[in-house]
C-alpha positions in Angstrom: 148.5 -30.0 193.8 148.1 -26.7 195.5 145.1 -25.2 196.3 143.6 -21.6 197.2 140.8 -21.3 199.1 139.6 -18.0 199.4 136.2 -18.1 201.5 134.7 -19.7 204.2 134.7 -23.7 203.5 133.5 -26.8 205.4 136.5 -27.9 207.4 135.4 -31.6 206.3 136.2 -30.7 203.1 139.5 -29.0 203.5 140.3 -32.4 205.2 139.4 -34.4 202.5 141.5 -32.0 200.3 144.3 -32.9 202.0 143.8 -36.8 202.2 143.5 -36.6 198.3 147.2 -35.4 198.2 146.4 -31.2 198.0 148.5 -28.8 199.6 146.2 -26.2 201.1 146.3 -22.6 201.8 143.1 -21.5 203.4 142.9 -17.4 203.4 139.0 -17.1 204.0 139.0 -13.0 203.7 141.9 -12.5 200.3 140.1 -10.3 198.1 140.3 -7.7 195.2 143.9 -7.0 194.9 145.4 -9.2 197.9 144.1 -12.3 196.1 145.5 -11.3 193.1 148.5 -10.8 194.7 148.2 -14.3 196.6 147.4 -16.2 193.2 150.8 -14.4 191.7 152.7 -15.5 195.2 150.8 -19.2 195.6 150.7 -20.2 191.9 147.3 -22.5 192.6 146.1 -24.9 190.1 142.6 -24.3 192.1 141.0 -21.7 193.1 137.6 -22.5 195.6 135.3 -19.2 196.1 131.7 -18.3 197.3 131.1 -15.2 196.8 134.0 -13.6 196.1 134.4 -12.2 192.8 137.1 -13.6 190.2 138.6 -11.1 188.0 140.5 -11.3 184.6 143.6 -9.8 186.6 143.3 -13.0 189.1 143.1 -15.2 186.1 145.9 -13.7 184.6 147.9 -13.9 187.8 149.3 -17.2 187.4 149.6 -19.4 184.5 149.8 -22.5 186.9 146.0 -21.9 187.9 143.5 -24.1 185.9 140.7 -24.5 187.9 137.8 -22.2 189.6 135.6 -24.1 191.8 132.2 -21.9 193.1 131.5 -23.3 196.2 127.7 -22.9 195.7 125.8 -22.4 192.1 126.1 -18.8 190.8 129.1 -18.4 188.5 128.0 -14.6 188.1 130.7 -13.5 190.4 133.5 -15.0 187.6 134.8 -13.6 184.7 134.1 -16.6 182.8 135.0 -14.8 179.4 138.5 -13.8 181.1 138.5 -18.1 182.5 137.6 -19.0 179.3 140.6 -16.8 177.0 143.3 -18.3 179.3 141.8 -22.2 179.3 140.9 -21.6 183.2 137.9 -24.4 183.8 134.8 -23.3 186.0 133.0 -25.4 188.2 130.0 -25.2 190.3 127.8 -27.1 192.6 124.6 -27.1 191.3 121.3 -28.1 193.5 123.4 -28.8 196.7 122.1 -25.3 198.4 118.7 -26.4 197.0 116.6 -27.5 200.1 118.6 -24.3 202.2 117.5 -21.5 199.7 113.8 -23.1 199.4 113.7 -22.7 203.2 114.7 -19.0 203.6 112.2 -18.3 200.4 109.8 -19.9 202.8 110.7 -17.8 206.1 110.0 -14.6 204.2 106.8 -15.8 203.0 105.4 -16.5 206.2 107.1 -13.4 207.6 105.6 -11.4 205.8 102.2 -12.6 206.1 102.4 -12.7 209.9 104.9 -9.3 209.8 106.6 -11.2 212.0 109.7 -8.5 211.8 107.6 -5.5 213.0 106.2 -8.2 216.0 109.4 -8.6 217.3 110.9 -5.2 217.0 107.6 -4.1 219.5 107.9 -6.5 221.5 111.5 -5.8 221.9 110.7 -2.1 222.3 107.9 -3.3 225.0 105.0 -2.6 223.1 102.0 -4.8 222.8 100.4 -4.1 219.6 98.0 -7.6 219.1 95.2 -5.3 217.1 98.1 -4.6 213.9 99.4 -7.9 214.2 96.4 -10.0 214.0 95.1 -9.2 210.6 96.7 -11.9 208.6 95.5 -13.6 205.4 97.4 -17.2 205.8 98.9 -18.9 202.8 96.4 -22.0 202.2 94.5 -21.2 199.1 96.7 -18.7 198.2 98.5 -19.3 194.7 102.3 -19.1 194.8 104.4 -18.1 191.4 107.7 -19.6 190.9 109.8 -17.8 188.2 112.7 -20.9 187.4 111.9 -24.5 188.0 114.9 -25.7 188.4 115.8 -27.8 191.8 115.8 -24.5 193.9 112.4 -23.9 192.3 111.2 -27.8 192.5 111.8 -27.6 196.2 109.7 -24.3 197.1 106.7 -25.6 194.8 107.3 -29.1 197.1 107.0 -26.6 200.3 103.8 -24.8 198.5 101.8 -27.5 197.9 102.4 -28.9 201.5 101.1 -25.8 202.8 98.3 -25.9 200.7 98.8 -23.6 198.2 98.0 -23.9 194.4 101.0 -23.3 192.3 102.1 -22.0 189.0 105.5 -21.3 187.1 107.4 -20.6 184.4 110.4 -21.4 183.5 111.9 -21.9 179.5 112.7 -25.0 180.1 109.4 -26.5 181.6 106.6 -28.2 179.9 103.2 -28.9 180.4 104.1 -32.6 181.1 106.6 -31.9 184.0 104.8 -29.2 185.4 102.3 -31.8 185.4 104.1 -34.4 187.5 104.9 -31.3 189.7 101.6 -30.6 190.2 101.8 -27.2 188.6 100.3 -25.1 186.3 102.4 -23.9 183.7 102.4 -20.1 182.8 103.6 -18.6 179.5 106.0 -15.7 180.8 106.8 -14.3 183.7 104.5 -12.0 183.2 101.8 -14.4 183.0 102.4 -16.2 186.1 102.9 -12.6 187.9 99.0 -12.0 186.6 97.9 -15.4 188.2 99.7 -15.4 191.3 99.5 -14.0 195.1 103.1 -14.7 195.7 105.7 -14.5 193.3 109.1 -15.8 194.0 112.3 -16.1 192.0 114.6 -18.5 191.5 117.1 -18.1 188.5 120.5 -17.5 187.9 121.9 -14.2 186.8 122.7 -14.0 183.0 122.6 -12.0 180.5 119.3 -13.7 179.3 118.0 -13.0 182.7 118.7 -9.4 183.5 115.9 -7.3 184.8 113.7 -10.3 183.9 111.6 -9.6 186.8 110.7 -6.1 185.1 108.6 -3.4 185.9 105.9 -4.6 183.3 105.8 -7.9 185.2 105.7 -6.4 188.8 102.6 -4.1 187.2 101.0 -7.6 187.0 100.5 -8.0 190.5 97.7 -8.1 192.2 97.9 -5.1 194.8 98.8 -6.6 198.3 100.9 -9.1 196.4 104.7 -10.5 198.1 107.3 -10.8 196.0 110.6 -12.8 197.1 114.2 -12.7 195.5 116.1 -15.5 197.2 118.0 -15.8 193.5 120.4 -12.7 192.1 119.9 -9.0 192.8 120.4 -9.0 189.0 117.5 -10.4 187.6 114.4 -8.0 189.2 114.1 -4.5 188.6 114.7 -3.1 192.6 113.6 0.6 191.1 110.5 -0.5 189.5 109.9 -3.1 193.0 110.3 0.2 195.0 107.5 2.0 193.8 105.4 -1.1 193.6 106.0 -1.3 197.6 103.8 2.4 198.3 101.7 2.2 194.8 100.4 -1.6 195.2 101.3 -2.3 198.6 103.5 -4.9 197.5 105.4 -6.7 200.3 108.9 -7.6 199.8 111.2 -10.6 201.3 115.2 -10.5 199.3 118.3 -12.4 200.1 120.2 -10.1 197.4 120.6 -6.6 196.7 122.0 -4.5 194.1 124.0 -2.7 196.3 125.5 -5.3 198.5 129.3 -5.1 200.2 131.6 -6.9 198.6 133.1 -7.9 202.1 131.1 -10.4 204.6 130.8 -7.0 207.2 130.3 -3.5 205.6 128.2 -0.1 205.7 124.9 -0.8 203.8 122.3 1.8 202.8 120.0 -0.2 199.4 117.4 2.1 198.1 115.0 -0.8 198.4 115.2 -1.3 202.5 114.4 2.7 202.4 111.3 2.0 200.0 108.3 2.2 203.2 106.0 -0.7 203.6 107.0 -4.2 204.7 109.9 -4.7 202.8 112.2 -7.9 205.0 115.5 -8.5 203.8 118.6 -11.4 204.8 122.3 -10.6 204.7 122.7 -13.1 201.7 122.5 -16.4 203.9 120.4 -18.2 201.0 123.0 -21.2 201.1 124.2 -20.8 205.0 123.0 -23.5 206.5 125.2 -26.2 207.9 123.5 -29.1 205.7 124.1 -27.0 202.3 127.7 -25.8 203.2 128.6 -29.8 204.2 127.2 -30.9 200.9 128.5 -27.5 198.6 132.0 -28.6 200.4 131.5 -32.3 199.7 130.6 -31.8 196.0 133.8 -29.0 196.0 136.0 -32.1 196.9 134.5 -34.7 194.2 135.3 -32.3 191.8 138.7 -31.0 193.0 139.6 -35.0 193.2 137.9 -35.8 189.9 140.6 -33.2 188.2 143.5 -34.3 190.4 143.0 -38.1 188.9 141.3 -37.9 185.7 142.0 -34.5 184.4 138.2 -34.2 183.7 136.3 -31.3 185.2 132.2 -32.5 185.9 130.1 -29.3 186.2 132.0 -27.2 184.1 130.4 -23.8 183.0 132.9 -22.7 180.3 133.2 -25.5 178.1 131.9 -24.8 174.6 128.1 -26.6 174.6 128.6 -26.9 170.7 131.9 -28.4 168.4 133.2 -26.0 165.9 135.0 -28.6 164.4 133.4 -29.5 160.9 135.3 -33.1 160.4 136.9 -35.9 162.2 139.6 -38.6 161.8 139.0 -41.8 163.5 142.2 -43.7 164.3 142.4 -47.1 165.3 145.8 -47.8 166.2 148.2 -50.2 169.0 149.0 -48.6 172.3 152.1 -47.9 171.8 154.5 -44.3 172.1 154.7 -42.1 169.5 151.5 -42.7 167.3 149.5 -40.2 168.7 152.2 -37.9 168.1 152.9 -39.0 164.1 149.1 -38.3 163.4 149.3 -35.0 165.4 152.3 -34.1 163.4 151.0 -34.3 159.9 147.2 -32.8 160.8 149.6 -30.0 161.8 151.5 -30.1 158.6 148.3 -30.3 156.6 147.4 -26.6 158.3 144.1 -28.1 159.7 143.1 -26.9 163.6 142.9 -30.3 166.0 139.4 -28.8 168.2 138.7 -32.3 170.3 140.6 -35.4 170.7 139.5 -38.6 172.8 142.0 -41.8 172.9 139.8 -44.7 174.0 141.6 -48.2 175.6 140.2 -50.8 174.7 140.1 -54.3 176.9 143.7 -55.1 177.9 145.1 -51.7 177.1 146.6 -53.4 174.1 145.0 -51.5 171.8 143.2 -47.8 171.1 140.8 -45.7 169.2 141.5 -42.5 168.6 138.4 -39.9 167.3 140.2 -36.5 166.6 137.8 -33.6 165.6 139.0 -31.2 162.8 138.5 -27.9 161.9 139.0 -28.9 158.1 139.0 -31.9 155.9 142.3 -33.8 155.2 143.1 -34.5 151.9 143.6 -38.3 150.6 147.5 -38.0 150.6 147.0 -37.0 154.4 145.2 -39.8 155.3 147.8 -42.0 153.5 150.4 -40.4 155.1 149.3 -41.2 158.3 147.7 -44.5 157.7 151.0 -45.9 156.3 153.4 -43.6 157.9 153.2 -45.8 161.3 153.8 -49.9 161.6 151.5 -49.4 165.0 148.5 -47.9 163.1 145.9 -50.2 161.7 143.3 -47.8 160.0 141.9 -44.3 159.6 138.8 -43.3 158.6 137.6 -39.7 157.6 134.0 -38.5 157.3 132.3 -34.7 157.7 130.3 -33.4 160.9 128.3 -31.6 158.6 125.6 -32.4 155.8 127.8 -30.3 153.3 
């Protein structure tokens, strides 16, 4: 199987690739039309990114490619409407940057509070300046809000309490009972927790859901002096509304992501928010660079390349359908044998009724199968006969509705 790898990735797992029987092209710096390009030359059945963006052309390069694999957790950087039109499967890696991006979150927080930039900078400069630098307020007893409790978001509160500082978060997926086992207080909105909170970090992935969820009536919530920290997607604060918060409410900033960021790994940079006065810190987007998270994003790359190679089955996948639109299913139970998955195929087709998901099941010895085939539509009682009869290998169908019509 041939693979593309166009970004940086773990030479571990590139040699794992290749002990699993892939053929490997690594081009670390393809991008915008020279990946296209390579796709069209290299005809991949799996493309591995970062942060390189997948476009509809790229998907539509090369009918051979079936798999996307993001090296990391964001998808927002594929055209997963594009993957989805042309039957390309996303993955991702979920949680395996987790511990990495809590402990940049963490560096900015304490930056901030010990404006440990500006101390270097004058020091480097040779100036001693100990009467600005010495004013800190220290985290313990200081409450920390975590917008997204997911395991990015799990980790910081982990971090927060250990430094001693009370926590509370929102997220729409957290209730009072697990924010209870986390030790945290739950919030109602974002909003809410931005009210309660001293520090107010984010940690969810860029959707359409999540756009500009971080808004400028949230950041108005903030206490004045507050820091807020974006280790997640540029996408999902307001940067205009955090701008004016910076001079209006002395709000101190610490962001991994920017609006504005080049789409290359080197590049001319000039973000309205680094210009915005105050202490505002920023990071090149390193959230995930840290040797632990790229060994484990590459190992979970490989399980997933090697689960498709041998089973066909993609774990992870962002772009399957979450809910059936088939209505009914036939359930065929049947000897394993050739041809009897094709005579039941062959008359659902001739019936004008839409196959949506099939699953043939061994059973013990491989002797026999089960067959559950979802429908679009109902197959009428000659159907059924047709195919229950039309076959020595088939032992029964049975036929029932999805639906409580």
């Amino acid at each position: 199987m041939q693979v593309l790898i166009a970004d940086k990735f773990d030479e571990s797992g590139m040699a794992e690739l290749r002990e699993a029987g892939c053929k490997i092209a690594f081009e670390p710096k393809l991008e915008g039309d020279a990946l296209r390009d390579a796709i069209a030359t290299l005809r991949p059945q799996v493309l591995i990114v970062r942060g390189t963006k997948v476009t509809a052309a790229m998907l539509e390069a090369c009918d051979a490619l079936a798999l996307v694999v993001r090296a990391g957790a964001g998808v927002n950087t594929i055209d997963l409407a594009a993957a989805s039109r042309r039957s390309v499967l996303v993955a991702n890696c979920p949680g395996k940057n987790a511990v990495a991006v809590a402990e940049l979150a963490f560096a900015l927080i304490l930056a901030l509070d010990r404006r440990i930039v500006e101390g270097v900078c004058d020091l480097r400069n040779g100036v001693w300046n100990k009467a600005d630098y010495d004013k800190a307020r220290g985290l313990k007893g200081r409450t920390l809000g975590i917008i997204g409790m997911g395991q990015i978001g799990q980790a910081v509160a982990r971090r927060a309490i250990a430094f001693g500082m009370p926590v509370v978060a929102w997220s729409r997926s957290l209730t009072d009972e697990t924010a209870e086992e986390l030790s945290v207080k739950r919030c109602a909105s974002p909003a809410d927790a931005a009210s309660r909170c001293d520090v107010l970090t984010i940690h969810v992935a860029a959707s359409k859901e999540t756009k500009n969820l971080i808004s400028a009536d949230v950041l108005n919530r903030l206490k004045p002096g507050s820091f807020v920290i974006n280790t997640a997607r540029a996408e999902v604060l307001d940067y205009d509304a955090l701008a004016k918060m910076v001079t209006e409410k002395d709000i101190r900033v610490g962001v991994d992501v920017f609006p504005n960021e080049p789409s290359g790994g080197t590049g001319a940079f000039a973000d309205a928010i680094v210009k915005a006065g105050g202490v505002v810190y920023g990071t090149h987007h390193i959230g995930a660079s840290t040797e632990q998270a790229q060994t484990a994003i590459a190992r979970e790359t490989v399980g997933i390349v090697t689960d498709y190679l041998r089973t066909g089955k993609v774990r992870n996948c962002v772009n399957i359908r979450a809910v059936s639109p088939a209505r009914y299913v036939v359930v065929v139970r049947h000897r394993n044998r050739p041809g009897v998955l094709a005579h039941v195929l062959n008359a659902i087709s001739r019936a004008g009724v839409n196959v949506e998901e099939m699953e043939n099941v061994l059973c013990d010895g491989a002797e026999s199968a089960c067959a559950q085939i979802k429908l679009s539509g109902p197959l009428t009682d000659d159907v059924l006969r047709a195919i229950e009869t039309g076959h020595e290998h088939i032992f029964a169908v049975s036929h029932t509705s999805l639906t409580d019509e």
